[in-house]
TORLO-84705 format. One record per residue (C-alpha): residue in one letter; x, y, z. Coordinates in steps of 0.2 Angstrom, whole numbers, padded with zeros to 4 digits, always signed. Layout:
TORLO-84705
<nukol><residu>A</residu><east>X</east><north>Y</north><up>Z</up></nukol>
...
This chain:
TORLO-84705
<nukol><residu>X</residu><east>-0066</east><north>+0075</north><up>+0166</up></nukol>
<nukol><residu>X</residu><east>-0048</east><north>+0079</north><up>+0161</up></nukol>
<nukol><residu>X</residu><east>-0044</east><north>+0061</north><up>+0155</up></nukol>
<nukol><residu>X</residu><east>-0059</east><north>+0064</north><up>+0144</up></nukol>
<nukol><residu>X</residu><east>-0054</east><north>+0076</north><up>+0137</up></nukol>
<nukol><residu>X</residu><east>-0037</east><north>+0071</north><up>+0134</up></nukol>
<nukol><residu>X</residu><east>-0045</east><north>+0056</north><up>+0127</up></nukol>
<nukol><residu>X</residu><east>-0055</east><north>+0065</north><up>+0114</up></nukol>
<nukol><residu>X</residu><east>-0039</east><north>+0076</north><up>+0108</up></nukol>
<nukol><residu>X</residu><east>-0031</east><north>+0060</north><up>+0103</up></nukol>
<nukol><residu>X</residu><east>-0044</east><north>+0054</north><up>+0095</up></nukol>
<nukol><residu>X</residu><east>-0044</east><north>+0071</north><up>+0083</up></nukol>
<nukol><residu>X</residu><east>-0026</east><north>+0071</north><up>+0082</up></nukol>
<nukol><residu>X</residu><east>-0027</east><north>+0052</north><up>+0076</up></nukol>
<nukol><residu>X</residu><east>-0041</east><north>+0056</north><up>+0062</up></nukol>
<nukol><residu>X</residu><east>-0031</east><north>+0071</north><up>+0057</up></nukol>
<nukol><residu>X</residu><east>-0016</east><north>+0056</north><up>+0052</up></nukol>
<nukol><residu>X</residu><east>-0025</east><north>+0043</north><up>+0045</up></nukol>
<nukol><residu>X</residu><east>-0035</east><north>+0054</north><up>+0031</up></nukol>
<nukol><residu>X</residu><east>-0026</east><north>+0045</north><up>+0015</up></nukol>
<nukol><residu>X</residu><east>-0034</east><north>+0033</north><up>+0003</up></nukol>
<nukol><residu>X</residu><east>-0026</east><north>+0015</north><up>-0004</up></nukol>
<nukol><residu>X</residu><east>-0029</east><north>+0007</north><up>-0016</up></nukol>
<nukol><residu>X</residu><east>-0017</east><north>-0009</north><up>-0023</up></nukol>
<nukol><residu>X</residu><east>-0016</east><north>-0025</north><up>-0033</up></nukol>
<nukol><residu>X</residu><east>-0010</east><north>-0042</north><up>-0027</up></nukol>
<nukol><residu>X</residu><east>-0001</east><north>-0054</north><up>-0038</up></nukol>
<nukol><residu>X</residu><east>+0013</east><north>-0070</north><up>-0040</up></nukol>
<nukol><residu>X</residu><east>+0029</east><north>-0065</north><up>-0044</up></nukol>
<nukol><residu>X</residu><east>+0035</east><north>-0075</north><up>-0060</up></nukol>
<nukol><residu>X</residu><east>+0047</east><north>-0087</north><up>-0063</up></nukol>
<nukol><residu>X</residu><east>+0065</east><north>-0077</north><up>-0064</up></nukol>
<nukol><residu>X</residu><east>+0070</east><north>-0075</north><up>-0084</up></nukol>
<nukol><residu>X</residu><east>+0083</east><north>-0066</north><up>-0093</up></nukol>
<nukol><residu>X</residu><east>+0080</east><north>-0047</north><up>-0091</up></nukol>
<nukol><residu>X</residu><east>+0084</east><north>-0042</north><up>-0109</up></nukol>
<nukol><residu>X</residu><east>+0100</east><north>-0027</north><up>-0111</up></nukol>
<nukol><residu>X</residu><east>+0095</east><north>-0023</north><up>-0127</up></nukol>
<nukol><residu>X</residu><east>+0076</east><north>-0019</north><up>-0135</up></nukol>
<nukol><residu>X</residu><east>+0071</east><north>-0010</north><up>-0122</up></nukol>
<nukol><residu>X</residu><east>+0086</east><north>-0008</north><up>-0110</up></nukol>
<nukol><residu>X</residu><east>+0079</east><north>-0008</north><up>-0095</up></nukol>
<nukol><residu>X</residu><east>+0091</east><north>+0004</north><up>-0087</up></nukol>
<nukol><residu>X</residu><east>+0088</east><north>+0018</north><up>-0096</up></nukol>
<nukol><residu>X</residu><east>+0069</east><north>+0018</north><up>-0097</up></nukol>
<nukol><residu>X</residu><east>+0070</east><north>+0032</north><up>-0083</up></nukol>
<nukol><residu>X</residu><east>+0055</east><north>+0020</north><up>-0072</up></nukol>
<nukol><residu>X</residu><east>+0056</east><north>+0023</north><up>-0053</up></nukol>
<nukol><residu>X</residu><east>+0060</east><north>+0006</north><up>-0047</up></nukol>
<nukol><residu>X</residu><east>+0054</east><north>-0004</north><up>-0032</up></nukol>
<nukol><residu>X</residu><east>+0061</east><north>-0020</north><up>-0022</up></nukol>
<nukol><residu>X</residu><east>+0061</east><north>-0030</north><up>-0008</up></nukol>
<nukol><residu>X</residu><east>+0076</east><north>-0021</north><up>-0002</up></nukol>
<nukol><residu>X</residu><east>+0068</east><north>-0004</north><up>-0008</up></nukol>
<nukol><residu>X</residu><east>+0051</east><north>-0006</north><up>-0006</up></nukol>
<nukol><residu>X</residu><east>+0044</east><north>+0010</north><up>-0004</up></nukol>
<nukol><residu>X</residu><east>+0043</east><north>+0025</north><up>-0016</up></nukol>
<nukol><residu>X</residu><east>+0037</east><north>+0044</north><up>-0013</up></nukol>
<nukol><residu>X</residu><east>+0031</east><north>+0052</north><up>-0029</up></nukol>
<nukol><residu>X</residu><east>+0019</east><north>+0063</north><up>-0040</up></nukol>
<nukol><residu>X</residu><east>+0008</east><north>+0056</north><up>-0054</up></nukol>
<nukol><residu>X</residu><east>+0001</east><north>+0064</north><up>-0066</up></nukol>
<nukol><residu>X</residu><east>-0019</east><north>+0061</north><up>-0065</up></nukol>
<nukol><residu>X</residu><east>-0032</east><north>+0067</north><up>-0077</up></nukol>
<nukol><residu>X</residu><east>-0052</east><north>+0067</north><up>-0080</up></nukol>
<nukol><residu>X</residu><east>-0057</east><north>+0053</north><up>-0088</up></nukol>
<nukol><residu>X</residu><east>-0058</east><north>+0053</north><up>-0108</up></nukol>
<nukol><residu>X</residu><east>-0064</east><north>+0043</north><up>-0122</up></nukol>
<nukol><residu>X</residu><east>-0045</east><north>+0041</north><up>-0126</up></nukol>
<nukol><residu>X</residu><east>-0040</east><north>+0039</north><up>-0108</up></nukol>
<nukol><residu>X</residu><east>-0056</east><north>+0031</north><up>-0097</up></nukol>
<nukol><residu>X</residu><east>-0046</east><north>+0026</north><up>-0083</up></nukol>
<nukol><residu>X</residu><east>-0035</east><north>+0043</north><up>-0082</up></nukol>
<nukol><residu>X</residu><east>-0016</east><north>+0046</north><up>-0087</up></nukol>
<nukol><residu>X</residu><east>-0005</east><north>+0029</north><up>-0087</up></nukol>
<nukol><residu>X</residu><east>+0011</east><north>+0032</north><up>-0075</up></nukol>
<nukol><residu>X</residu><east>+0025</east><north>+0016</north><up>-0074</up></nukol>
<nukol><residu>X</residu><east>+0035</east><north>+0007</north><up>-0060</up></nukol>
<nukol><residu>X</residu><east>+0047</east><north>-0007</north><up>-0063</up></nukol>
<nukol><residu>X</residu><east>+0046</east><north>-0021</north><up>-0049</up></nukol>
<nukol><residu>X</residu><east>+0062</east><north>-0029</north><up>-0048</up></nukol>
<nukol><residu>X</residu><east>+0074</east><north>-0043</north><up>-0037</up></nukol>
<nukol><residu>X</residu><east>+0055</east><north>-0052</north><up>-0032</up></nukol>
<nukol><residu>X</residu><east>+0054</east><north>-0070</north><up>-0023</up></nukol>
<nukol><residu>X</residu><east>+0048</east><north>-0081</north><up>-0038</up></nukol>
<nukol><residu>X</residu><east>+0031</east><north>-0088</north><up>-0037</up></nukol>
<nukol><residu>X</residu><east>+0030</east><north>-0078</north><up>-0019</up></nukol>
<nukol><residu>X</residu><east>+0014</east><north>-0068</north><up>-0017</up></nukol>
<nukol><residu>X</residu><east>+0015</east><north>-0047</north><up>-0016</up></nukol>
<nukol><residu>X</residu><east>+0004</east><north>-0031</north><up>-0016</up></nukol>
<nukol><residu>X</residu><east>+0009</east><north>-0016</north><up>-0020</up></nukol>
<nukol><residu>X</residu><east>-0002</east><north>+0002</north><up>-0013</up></nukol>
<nukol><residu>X</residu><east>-0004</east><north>+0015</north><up>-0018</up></nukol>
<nukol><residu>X</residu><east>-0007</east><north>+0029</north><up>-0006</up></nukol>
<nukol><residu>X</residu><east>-0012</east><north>+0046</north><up>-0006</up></nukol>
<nukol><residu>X</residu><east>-0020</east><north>+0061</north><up>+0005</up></nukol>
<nukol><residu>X</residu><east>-0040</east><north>+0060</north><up>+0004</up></nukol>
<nukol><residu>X</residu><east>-0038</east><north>+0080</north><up>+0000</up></nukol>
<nukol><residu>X</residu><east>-0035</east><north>+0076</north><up>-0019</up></nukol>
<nukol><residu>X</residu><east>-0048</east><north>+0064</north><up>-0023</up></nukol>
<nukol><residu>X</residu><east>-0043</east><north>+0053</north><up>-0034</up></nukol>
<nukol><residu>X</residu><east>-0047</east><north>+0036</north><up>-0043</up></nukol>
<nukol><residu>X</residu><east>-0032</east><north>+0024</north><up>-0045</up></nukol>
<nukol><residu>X</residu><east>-0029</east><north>+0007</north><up>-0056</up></nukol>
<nukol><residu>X</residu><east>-0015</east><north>-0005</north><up>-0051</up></nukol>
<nukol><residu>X</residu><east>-0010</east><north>-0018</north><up>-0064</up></nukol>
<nukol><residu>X</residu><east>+0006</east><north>-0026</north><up>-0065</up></nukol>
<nukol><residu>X</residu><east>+0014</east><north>-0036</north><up>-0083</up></nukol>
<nukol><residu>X</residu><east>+0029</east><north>-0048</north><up>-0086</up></nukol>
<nukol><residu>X</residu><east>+0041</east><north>-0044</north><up>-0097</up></nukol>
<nukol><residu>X</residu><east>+0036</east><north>-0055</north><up>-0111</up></nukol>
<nukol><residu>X</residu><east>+0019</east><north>-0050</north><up>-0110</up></nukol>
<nukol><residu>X</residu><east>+0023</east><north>-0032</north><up>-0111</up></nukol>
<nukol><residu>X</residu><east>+0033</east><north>-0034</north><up>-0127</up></nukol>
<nukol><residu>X</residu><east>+0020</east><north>-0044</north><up>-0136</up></nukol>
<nukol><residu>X</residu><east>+0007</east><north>-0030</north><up>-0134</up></nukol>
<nukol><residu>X</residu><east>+0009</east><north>-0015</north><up>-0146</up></nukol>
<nukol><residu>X</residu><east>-0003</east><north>-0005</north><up>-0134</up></nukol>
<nukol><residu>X</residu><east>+0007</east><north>-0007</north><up>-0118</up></nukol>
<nukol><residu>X</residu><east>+0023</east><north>-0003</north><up>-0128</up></nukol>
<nukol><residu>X</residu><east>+0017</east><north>+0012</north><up>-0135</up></nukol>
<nukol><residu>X</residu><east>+0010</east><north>+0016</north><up>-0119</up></nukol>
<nukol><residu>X</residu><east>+0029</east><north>+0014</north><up>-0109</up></nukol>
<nukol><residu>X</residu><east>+0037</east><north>+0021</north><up>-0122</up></nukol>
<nukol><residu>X</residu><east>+0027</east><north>+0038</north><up>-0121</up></nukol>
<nukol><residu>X</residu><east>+0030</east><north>+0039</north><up>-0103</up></nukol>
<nukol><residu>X</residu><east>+0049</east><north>+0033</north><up>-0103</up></nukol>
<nukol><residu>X</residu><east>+0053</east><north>+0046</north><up>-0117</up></nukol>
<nukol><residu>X</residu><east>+0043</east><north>+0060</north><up>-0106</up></nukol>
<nukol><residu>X</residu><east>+0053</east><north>+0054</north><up>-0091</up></nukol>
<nukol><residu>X</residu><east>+0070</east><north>+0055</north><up>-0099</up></nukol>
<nukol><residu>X</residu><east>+0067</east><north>+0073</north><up>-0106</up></nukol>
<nukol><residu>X</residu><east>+0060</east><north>+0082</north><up>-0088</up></nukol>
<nukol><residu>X</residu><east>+0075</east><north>+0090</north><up>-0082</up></nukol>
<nukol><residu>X</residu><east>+0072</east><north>+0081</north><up>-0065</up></nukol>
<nukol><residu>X</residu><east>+0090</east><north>+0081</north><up>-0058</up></nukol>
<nukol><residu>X</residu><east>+0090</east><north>+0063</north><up>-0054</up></nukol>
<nukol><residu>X</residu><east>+0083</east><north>+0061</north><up>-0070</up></nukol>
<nukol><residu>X</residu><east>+0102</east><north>+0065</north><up>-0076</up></nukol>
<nukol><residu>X</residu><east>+0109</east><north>+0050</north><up>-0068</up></nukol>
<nukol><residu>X</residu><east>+0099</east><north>+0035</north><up>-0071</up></nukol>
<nukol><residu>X</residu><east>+0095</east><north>+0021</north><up>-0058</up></nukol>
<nukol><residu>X</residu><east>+0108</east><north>+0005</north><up>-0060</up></nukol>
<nukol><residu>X</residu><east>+0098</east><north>-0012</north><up>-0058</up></nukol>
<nukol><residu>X</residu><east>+0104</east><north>-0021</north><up>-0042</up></nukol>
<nukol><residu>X</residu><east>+0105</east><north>-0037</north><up>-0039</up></nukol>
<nukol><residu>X</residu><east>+0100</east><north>-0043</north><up>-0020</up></nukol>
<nukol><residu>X</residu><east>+0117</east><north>-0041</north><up>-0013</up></nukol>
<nukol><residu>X</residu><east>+0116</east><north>-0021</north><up>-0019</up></nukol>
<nukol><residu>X</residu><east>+0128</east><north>-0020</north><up>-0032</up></nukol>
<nukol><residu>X</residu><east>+0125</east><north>-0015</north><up>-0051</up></nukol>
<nukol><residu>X</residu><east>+0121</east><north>-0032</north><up>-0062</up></nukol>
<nukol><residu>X</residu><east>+0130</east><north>-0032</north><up>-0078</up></nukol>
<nukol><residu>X</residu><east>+0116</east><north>-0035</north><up>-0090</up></nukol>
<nukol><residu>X</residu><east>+0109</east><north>-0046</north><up>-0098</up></nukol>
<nukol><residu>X</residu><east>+0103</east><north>-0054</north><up>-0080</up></nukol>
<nukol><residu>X</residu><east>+0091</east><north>-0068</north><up>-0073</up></nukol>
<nukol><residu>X</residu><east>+0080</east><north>-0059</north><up>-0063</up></nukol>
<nukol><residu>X</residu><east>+0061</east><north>-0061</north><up>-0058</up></nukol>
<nukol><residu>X</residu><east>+0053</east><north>-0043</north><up>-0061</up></nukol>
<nukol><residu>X</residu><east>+0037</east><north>-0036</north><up>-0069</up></nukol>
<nukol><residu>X</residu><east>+0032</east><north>-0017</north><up>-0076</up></nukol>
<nukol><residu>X</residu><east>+0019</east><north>-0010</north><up>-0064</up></nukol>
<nukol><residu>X</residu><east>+0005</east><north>+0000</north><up>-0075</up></nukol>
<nukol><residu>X</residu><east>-0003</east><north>+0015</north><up>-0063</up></nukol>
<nukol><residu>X</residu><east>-0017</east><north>+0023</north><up>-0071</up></nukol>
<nukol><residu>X</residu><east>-0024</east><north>+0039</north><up>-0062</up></nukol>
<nukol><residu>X</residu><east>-0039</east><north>+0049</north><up>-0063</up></nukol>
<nukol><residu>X</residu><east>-0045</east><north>+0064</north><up>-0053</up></nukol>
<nukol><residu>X</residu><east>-0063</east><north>+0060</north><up>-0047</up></nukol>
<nukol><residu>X</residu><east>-0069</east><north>+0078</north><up>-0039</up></nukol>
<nukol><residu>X</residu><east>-0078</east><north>+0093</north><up>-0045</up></nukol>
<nukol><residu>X</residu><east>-0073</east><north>+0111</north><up>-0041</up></nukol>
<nukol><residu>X</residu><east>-0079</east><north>+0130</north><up>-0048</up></nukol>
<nukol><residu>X</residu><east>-0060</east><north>+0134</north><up>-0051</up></nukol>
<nukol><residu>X</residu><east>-0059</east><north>+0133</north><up>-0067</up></nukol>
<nukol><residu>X</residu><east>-0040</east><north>+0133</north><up>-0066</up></nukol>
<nukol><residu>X</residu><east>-0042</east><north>+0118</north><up>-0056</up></nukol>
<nukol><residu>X</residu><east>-0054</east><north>+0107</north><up>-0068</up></nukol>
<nukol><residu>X</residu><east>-0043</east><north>+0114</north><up>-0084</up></nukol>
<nukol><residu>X</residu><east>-0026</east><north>+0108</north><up>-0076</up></nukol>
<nukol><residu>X</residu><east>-0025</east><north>+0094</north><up>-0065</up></nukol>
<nukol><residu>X</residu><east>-0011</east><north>+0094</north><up>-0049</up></nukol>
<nukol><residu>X</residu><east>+0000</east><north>+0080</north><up>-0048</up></nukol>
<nukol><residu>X</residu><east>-0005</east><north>+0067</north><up>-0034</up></nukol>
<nukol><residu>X</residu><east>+0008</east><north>+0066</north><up>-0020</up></nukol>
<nukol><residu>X</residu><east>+0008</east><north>+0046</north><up>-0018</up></nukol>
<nukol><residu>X</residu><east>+0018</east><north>+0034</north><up>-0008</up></nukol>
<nukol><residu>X</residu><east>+0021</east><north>+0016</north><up>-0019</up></nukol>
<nukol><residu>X</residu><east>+0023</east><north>+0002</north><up>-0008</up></nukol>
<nukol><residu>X</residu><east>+0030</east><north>-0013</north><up>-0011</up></nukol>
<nukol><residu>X</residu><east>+0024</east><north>-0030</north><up>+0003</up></nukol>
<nukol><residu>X</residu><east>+0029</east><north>-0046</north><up>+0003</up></nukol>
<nukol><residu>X</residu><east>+0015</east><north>-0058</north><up>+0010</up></nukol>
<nukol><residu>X</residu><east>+0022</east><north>-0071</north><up>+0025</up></nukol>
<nukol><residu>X</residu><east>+0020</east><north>-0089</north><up>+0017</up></nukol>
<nukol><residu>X</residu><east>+0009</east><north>-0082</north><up>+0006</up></nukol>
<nukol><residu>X</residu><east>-0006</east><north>-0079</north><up>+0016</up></nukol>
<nukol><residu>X</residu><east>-0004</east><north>-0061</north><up>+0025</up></nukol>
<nukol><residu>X</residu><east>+0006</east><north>-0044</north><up>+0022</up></nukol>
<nukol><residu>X</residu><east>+0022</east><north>-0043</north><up>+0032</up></nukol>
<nukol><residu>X</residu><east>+0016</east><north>-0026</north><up>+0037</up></nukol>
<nukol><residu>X</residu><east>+0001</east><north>-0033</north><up>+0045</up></nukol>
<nukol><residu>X</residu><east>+0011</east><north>-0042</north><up>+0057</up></nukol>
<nukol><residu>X</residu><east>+0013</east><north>-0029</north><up>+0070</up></nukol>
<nukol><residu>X</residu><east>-0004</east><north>-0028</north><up>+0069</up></nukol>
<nukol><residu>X</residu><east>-0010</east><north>-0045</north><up>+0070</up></nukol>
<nukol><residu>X</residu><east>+0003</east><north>-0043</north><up>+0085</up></nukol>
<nukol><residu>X</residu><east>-0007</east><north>-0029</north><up>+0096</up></nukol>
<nukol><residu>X</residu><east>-0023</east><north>-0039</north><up>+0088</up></nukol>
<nukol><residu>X</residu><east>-0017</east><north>-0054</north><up>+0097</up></nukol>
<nukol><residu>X</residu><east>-0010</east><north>-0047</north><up>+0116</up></nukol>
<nukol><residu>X</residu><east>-0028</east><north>-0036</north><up>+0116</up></nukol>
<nukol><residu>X</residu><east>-0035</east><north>-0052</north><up>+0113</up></nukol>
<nukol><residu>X</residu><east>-0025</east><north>-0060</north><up>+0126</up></nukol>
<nukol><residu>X</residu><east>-0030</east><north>-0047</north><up>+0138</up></nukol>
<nukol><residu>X</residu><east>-0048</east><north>-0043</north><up>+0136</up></nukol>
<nukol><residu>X</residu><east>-0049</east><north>-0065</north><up>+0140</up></nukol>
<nukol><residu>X</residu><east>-0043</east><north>-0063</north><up>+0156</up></nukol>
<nukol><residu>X</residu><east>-0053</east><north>-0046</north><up>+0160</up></nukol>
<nukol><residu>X</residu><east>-0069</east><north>-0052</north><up>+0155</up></nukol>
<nukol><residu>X</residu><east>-0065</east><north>-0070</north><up>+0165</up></nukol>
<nukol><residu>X</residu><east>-0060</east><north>-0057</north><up>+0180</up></nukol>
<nukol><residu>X</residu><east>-0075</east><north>-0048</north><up>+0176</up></nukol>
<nukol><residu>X</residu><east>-0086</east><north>-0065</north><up>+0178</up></nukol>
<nukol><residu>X</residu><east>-0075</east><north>-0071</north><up>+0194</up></nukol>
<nukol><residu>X</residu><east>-0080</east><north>-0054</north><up>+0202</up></nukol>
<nukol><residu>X</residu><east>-0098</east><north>-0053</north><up>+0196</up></nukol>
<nukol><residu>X</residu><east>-0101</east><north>-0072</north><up>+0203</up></nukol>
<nukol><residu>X</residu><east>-0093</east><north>-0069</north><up>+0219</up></nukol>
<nukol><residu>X</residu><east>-0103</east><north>-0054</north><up>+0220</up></nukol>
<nukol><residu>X</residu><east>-0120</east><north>-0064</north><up>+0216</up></nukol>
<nukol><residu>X</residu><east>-0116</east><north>-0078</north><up>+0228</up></nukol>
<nukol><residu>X</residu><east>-0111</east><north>-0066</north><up>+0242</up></nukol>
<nukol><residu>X</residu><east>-0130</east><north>-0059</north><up>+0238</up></nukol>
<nukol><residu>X</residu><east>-0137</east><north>-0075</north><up>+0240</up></nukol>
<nukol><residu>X</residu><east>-0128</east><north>-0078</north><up>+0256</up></nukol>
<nukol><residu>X</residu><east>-0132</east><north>-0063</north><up>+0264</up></nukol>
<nukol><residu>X</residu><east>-0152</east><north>-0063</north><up>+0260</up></nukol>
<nukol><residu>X</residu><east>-0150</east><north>-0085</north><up>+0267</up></nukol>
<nukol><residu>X</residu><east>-0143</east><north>-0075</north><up>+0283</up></nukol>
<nukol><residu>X</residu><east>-0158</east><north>-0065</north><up>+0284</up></nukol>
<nukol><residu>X</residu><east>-0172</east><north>-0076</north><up>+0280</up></nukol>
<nukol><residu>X</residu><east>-0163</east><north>-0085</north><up>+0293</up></nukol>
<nukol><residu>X</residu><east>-0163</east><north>-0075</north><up>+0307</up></nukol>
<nukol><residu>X</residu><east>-0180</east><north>-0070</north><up>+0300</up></nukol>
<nukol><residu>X</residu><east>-0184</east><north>-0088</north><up>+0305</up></nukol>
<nukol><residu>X</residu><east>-0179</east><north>-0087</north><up>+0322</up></nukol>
């Protein structure tokens, strides 16, 4: 009864870990190109930045109801940098289930960025918001690195893409405080490579355990068949004893 019951407190403690939400977008990374040091200089747009070296980032975004002017809630941007060319990625976005909230992941090359006055306008209003919050690492901004980790003089040849995070709060509540002013969302962004382009990295551990439980439940269950038909046949010999003294 007490391996029950030690049983069922981890289960609770396990559910109490896993209540987060994710939600992400997969995508190619493009063909490296020149990353421009000029109109915009990337390196003092004030964007959190992720790569395959630094591929996970814990922040707060902004989030709003939805509105005529903003359906899929306030835009917030990352910059994706020092990516595999033509290797396939996803980012996630995760976050605790106890701020209910609707997220849209969408990533954009450079080029396609600039040739859209929407998007620009969009990333320039949350780069100028960025650079004026008094954030202290806001006063010393984040050098682009190359894959060895030091600073890359710009302009460089680099395959990176702008990540577009839209967030809108999706609950109900009678605090009105609440509703009139929505909390920031504490977020972990997550940055996974895919193995030959066919499964996360991060999965592999589990694909691991997947495989030894696998492993082990085949040689149970031929155990468990072994046992069972020696049990049967030992049946049968012991009722051919009997009929066979009955016989006598």
């Amino acid at each position: 009864m007490k391996m029950y019951n030690f049983i069922w407190a981890l289960l609770a403690l396990y559910t109490t870990l896993v209540q987060a939400n994710v939600e992400k977008t997969i995508f190619i990374a493009p063909t490296a190109a020149t990353v421009p040091s000029g109109e915009p200089d990337l390196d003092d747009l004030g964007l959190e930045r992720l790569s395959p070296e630094n591929p996970i980032v814990r922040t707060r975004i902004n989030a709003s109801f939805p509105s005529e002017n903003a359906p899929e809630g306030i835009e917030s941007w990352f910059f994706l940098e020092n990516l595999n060319p033509h290797q396939r990625y996803e980012v996630r976005v995760c976050w605790l289930a106890t701020q209910p909230t609707t997220f849209t992941l969408t990533t954009h090359e450079v080029g396609t960025l600039i040739e859209d006055a929407s998007l620009v306008s969009s990333l320039s209003i949350f780069s100028t918001a960025r650079l004026a919050s008094p954030v202290a690492w806001m006063q010393n901004p984040i050098p682009r690195a190359n894959k060895k980790g030091t600073q890359d003089p710009a302009p460089t040849m680099d395959s990176v893409l702008f990540l577009r995070v839209r967030a809108a709060a999706d609950y109900f509540s009678p605090d009105e405080a609440l509703m009139r002013d929505v909390p920031p969302v504490a977020v972990d962004l997550i940055l996974d490579p895919f193995l030959w382009n066919v499964f996360p990295r991060s999965l592999v551990p589990t694909a691991g355990w997947i495989g030894v439980v696998a492993v082990v439940a085949i040689v149970v269950a031929r155990w468990v068949a072994k046992e069972l038909g020696r049990v049967v046949n030992d049946a049968k010999a012991e009722r051919a004893l009997q009929e066979a003294k009955k016989g006598k």
